[in-house]
C-alpha positions in Angstrom: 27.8 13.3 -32.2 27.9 12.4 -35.6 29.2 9.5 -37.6 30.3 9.5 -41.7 30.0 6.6 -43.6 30.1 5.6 -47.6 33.6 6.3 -48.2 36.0 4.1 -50.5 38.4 3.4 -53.3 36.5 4.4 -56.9 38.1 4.8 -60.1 38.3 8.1 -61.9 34.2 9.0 -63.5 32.8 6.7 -60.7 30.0 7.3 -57.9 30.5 7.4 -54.1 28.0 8.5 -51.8 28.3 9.8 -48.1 25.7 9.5 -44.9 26.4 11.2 -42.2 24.2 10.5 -38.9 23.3 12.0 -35.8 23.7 9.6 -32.9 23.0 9.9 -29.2 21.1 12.6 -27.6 18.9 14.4 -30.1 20.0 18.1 -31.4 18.1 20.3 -33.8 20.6 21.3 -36.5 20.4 24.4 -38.6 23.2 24.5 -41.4 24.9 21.2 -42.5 28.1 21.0 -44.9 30.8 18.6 -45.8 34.6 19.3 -45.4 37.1 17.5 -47.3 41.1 17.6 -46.0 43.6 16.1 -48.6 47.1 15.3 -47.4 49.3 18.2 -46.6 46.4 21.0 -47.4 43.9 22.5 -44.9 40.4 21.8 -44.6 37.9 23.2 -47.1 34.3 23.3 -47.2 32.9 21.0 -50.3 29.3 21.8 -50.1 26.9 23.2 -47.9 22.7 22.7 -47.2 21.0 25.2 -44.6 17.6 24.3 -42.6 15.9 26.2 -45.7 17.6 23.5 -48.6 19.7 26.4 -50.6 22.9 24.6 -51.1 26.6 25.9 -51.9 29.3 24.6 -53.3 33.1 24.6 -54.2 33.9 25.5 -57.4 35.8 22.5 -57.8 32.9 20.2 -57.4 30.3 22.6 -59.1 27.8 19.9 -61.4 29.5 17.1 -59.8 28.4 16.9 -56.1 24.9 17.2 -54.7 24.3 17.9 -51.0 21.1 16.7 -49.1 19.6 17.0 -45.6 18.9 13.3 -44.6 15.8 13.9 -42.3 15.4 10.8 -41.0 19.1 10.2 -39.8 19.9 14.6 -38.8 22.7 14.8 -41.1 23.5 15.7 -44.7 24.1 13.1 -47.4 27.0 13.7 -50.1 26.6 12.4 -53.5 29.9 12.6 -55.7 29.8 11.7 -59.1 32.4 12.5 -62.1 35.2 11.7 -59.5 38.6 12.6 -60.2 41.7 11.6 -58.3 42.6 15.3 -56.7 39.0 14.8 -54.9 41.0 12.1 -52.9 40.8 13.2 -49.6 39.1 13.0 -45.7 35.6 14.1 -46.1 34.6 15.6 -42.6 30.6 16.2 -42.4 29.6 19.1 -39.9 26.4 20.5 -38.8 25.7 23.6 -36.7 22.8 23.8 -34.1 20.3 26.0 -34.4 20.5 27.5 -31.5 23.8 28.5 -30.5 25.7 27.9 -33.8 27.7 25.0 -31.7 29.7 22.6 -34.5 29.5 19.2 -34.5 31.9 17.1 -36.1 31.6 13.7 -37.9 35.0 11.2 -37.9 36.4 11.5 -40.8 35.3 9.1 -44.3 38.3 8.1 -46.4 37.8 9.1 -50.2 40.7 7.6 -52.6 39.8 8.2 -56.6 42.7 6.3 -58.4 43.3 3.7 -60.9 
């Protein structure tokens, strides 16, 4: 199981950053991303880290966001600067075992960017 953490209400140009751990029984994760779901669109991926550290990204958050693995707690971290208000969303983090490719979800983190 995983838990998100870190989100909030930040004006436009301001900072939020998300955690995401692994709780309970421990699981060896390969690739870790963050998801984002706005109202009334469908889930997208944000940003993506795998087990080696090459990242991916949205082009939308390109130079803004920087993904991490978070060793210590088995998830990725989320760091989102430059905010603008269409980054408001539900950011999801997700992480895929290594064995097995089985998804794990995180509950959900509340991200509003407005004035």
């Amino acid at each position: 199981q995983l838990q998100a953490s870190g989100g909030g209400l930040v004006q436009p140009g301001g900072s939020l950053r998300l955690s995401c751990a692994s709780v309970g029984r421990f699981v060896v994760f390969g690739d870790m991303a963050w998801y984002r779901q706005a109202p009334g669109k469908q889930r997208e991926l944000v940003a993506g880290v795998s087990m080696f550290g090459s990242t991916n990204y949205a082009d939308s958050v390109k130079g803004r966001f920087t993904i991490s693995r978070d060793n210590a707690n088995n998830g990725p971290y989320l760091q989102m600067d430059s905010l603008k208000p269409e980054d408001t969303a539900v950011y999801y983090c997700n992480a895929k075992t290594q064995r097995g490719g089985i998804d794990y979800w995180g509950q959900g983190a509340q991200v509003t960017v407005s004035s």
